[in-house]
C-alpha positions in Angstrom: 0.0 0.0 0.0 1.4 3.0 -1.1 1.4 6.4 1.3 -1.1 8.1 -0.9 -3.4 5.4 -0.3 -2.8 4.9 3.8 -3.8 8.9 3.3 -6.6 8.3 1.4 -7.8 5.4 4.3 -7.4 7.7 7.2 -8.9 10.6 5.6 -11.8 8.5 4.8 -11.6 7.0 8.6 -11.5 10.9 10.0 -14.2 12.3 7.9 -16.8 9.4 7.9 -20.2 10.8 9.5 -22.2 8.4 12.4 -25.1 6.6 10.5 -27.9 8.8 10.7 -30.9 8.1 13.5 -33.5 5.6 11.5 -31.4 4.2 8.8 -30.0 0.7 9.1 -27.1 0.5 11.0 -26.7 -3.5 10.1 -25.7 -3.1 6.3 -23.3 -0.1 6.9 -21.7 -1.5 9.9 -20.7 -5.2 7.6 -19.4 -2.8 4.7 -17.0 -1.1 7.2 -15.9 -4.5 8.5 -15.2 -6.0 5.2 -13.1 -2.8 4.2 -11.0 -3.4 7.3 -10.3 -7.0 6.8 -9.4 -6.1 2.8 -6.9 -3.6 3.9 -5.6 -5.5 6.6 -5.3 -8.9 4.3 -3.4 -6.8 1.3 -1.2 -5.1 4.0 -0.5 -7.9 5.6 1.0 -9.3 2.1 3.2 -6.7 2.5 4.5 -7.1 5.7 3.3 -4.5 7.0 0.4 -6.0 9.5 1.0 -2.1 12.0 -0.7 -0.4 9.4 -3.9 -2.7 9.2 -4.8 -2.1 13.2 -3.8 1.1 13.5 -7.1 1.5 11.1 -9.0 -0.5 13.0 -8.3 1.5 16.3 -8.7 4.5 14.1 -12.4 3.2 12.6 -14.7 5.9 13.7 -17.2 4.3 16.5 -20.6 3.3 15.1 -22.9 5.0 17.9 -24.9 2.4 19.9 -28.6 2.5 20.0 -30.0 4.3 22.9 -30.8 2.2 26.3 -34.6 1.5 26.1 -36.2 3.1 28.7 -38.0 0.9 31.6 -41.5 0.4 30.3 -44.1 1.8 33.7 -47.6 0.5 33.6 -50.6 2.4 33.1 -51.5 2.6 36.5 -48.5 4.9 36.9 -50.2 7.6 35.3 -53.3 6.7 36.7 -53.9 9.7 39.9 -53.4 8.4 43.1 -56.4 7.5 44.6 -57.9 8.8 47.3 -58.9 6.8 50.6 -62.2 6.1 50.6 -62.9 8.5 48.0 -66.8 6.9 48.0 -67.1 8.2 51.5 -66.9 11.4 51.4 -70.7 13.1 51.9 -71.5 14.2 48.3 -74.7 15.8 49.7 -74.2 19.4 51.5 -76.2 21.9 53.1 -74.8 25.0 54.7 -76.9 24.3 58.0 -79.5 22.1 59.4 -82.8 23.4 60.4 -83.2 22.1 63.9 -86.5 21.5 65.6 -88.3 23.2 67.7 -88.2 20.4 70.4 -84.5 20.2 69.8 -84.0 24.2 70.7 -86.2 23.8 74.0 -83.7 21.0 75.0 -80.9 22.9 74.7 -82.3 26.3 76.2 -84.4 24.6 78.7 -81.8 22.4 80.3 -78.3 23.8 79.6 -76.5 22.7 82.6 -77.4 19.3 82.1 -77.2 19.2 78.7 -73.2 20.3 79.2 -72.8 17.2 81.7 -74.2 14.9 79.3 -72.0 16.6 76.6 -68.9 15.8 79.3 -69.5 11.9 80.2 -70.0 11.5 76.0 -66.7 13.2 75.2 -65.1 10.7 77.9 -66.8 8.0 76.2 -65.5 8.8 73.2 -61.6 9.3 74.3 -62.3 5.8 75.7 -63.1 4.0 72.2 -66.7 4.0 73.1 -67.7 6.0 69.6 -71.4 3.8 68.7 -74.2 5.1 70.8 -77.9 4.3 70.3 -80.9 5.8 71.5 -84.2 3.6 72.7 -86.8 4.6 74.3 -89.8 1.9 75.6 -92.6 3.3 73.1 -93.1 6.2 70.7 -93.2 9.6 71.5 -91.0 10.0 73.8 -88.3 12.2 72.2 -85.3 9.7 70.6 -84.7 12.0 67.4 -85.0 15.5 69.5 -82.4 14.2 71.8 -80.6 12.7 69.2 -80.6 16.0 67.3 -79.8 18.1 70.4 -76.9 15.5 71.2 -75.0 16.0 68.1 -76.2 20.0 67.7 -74.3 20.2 71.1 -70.9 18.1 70.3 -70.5 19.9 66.7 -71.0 23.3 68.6 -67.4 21.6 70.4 -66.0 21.2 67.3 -66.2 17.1 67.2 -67.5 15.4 64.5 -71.0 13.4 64.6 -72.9 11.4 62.5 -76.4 10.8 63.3 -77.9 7.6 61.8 -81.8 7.1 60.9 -82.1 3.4 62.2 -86.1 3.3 62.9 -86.7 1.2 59.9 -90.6 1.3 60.4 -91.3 5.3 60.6 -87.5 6.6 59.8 -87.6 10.3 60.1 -84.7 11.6 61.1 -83.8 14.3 57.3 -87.9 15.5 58.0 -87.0 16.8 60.7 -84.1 18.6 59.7 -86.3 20.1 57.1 -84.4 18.1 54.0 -86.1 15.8 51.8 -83.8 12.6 51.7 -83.4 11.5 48.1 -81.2 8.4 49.1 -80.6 6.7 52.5 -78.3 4.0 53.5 -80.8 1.1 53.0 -79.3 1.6 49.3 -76.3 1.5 50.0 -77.0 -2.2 52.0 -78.2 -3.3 48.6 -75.2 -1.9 46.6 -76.9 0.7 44.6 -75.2 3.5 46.2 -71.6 4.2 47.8 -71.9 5.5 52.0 -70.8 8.9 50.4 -73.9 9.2 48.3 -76.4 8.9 51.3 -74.8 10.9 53.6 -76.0 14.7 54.0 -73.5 17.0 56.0 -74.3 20.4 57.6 -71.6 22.2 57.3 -71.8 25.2 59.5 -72.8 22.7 62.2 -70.4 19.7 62.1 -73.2 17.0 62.0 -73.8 14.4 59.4 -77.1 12.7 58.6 -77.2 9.2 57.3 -81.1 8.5 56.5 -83.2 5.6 56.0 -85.0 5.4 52.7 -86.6 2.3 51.2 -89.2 0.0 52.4 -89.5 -1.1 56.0 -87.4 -4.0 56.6 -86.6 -5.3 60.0 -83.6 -5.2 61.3 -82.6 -8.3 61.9 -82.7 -9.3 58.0 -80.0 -6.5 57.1 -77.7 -7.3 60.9 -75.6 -9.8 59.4 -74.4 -8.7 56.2 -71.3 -7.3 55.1 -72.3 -4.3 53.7 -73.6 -3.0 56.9 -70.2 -4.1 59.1 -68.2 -2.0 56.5 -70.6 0.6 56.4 -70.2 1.6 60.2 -66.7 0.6 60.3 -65.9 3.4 58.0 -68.1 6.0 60.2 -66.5 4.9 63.3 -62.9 6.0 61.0 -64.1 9.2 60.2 -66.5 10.0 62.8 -66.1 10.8 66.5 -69.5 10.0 67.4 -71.6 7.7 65.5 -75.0 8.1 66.9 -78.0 6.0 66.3 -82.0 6.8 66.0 -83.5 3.5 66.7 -86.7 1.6 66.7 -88.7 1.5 69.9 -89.1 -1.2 72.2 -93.0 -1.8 71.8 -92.6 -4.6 69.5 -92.1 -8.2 71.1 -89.0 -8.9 68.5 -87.7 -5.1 68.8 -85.3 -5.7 71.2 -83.9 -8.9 69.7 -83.5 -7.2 66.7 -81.5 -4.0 67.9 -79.2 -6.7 69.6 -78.4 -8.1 66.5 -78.3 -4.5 64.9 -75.7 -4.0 67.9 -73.6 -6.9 67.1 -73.1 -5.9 63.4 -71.7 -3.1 64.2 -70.4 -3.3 67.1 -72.5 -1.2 69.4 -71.0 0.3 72.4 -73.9 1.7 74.4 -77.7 2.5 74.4 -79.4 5.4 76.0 -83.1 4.7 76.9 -85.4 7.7 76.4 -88.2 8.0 78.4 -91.4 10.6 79.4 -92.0 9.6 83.2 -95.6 11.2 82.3 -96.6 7.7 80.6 -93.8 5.3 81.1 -93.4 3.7 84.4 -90.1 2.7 86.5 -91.5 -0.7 85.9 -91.7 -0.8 82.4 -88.1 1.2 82.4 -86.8 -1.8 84.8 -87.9 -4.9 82.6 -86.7 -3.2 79.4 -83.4 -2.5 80.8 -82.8 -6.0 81.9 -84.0 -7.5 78.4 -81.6 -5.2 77.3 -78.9 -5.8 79.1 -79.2 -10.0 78.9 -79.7 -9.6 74.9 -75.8 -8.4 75.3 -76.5 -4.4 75.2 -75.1 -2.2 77.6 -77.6 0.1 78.7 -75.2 3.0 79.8 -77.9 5.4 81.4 -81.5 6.9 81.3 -82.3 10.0 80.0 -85.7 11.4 81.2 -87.9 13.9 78.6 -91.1 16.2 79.6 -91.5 14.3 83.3 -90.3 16.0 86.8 -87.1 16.0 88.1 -88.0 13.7 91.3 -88.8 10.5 88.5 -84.5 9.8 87.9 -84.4 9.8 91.4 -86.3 7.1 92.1 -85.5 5.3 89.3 -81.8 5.8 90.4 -83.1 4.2 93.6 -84.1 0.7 91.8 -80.6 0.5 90.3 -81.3 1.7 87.0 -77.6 3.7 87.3 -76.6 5.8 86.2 -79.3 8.4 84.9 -78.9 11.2 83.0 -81.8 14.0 83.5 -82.3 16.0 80.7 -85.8 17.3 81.2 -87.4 18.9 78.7 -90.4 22.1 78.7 -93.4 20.8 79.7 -95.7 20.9 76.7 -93.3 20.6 73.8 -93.8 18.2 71.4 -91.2 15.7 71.2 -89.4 14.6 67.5 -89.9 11.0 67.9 
């Protein structure tokens, strides 16, 4: 090989451009390859084998392809989800409209109203967040104290949920002056997410949770699922979960709030009573069918009767008992 062709080779070698981005790098990269060996073979005849890998070592580099990037799923672009994004109360009102039984409570009997408020807020610091409300017949106040209960713990900045569970007469958004378009009987059949049949005030810091469908009894909806997860994720998000139940004037009504109670685990229950037309007796032999049906009966809470009526209930062992009386002549929200 002569020195104007060793020139001609490196000039070739210095000035050869990378194959461009799309074209076949395969067909390009053989035809360098072969022109190396030629040169290398025919200089090698020659005796002169130096020349043939310095052009090797001086072959421009064929650029490699790029590293392929790690292939992410679709669910990584996917936005993360939020925790129980279905809970959430899709249903707002700027305030509730309270009844009129409710306010007398509250003005009538503030002092009493503020202990009651006191021995709940210990409650709930000790895990004790499910609370329902009995009483031995209708009429005899469950929804206005219910209502006043969780009016009065909002006002303190915690968080209640008040839950329509009288499945025969529920009336628990009526009251509140809203007309319930959903309640959580469908969200027991799967038609609707927890978050659709909840209604929160939000000037007030209570939720309502009402019953809408056809009256069922309670002890055909106790033991499924839907309901266990239902209350488990109020008792998450909730500080009180407070329940409007079905009287006890039904032979089967107290069965069936125990197995409400065991569903969703059920920490206490409040009886409601008017002194004016339920007796100590009748207070006495619902407490104990309570209490051996597995419910803790935590206290009585006396509506529209005298103050003397606690006492002597308190007397029989029916302790401890809350008086919260009520004016004289109101009518009660049932």
């Amino acid at each position: 090989m002569t020195s104007l062709d060793r020139a001609f080779i490196k000039a070739f070698a210095e000035t050869g451009s990378p194959v461009p981005v799309g074209e076949h790098r395969t067909e390009r990269t053989a035809q360098t390859s072969r022109a190396t060996a030629d040169v290398a073979t025919l200089d090698s005849s020659r005796g002169s084998v130096r020349v043939a890998k310095e052009t090797i070592l001086a072959s421009p580099e064929i650029p490699r392809s790029r590293p392929r990037a790690a292939v992410a799923p679709l669910s990584t672009f996917a936005p993360p989800s939020r925790p129980h994004e279905s809970f959430r109360a899709l249903l707002e009102v700027d305030h509730l409209t309270w009844p009129e039984a409710c306010d007398a409570l509250l003005v009538r009997a503030r002092g009493d109203w503020d202990r009651f408020a006191e021995r709940l807020s210990r409650q709930i610091a000790q895990g004790k967040k499910c609370i329902a409300l009995t009483s031995c017949q209708r009429g005899e106040g469950r929804t206005s104290v219910a209502l006043a209960t969780a009016r009065l713990l909002g006002a303190r900045g915690l968080r209640v949920v008040v839950v329509d569970a009288d499945f025969e007469r529920p009336n628990l958004a009526d009251s509140c002056g809203i007309s319930a378009q959903a309640g959580w009987g469908e969200v027991l059949t799967g038609e609707l997410s927890l978050g659709e049949a909840l209604i929160a005030a939000a000037e007030d810091g209570v939720t309502l949770l009402p019953w809408r469908g056809p009256s069922m009894r309670a002890a055909r909806r106790s033991n499924t699922l839907p309901i266990a997860t239902s209350f488990s994720m109020l008792r998450d998000h909730y500080d009180l979960v407070l329940l409007d139940t079905m009287p006890l004037d039904r032979p089967s009504a107290i069965s069936e709030l125990a197995n409400l109670g065991e569903s969703i685990r059920l920490d206490a229950v409040y009886v409601i009573f008017d002194a004016r037309s339920t007796s100590s007796e009748s207070l006495a032999s619902a407490r104990a069918t309570l209490c051996h049906s597995g419910l803790h009966v935590e206290g009585l809470i006396e509506n529209f009767g005298p103050a003397a009526a606690p006492a002597k209930i308190a007397q029989r062992e029916l302790t401890p008992a809350v008086l919260i009386p009520a004016r004289r002549g109101s009518q009660p929200t049932d």
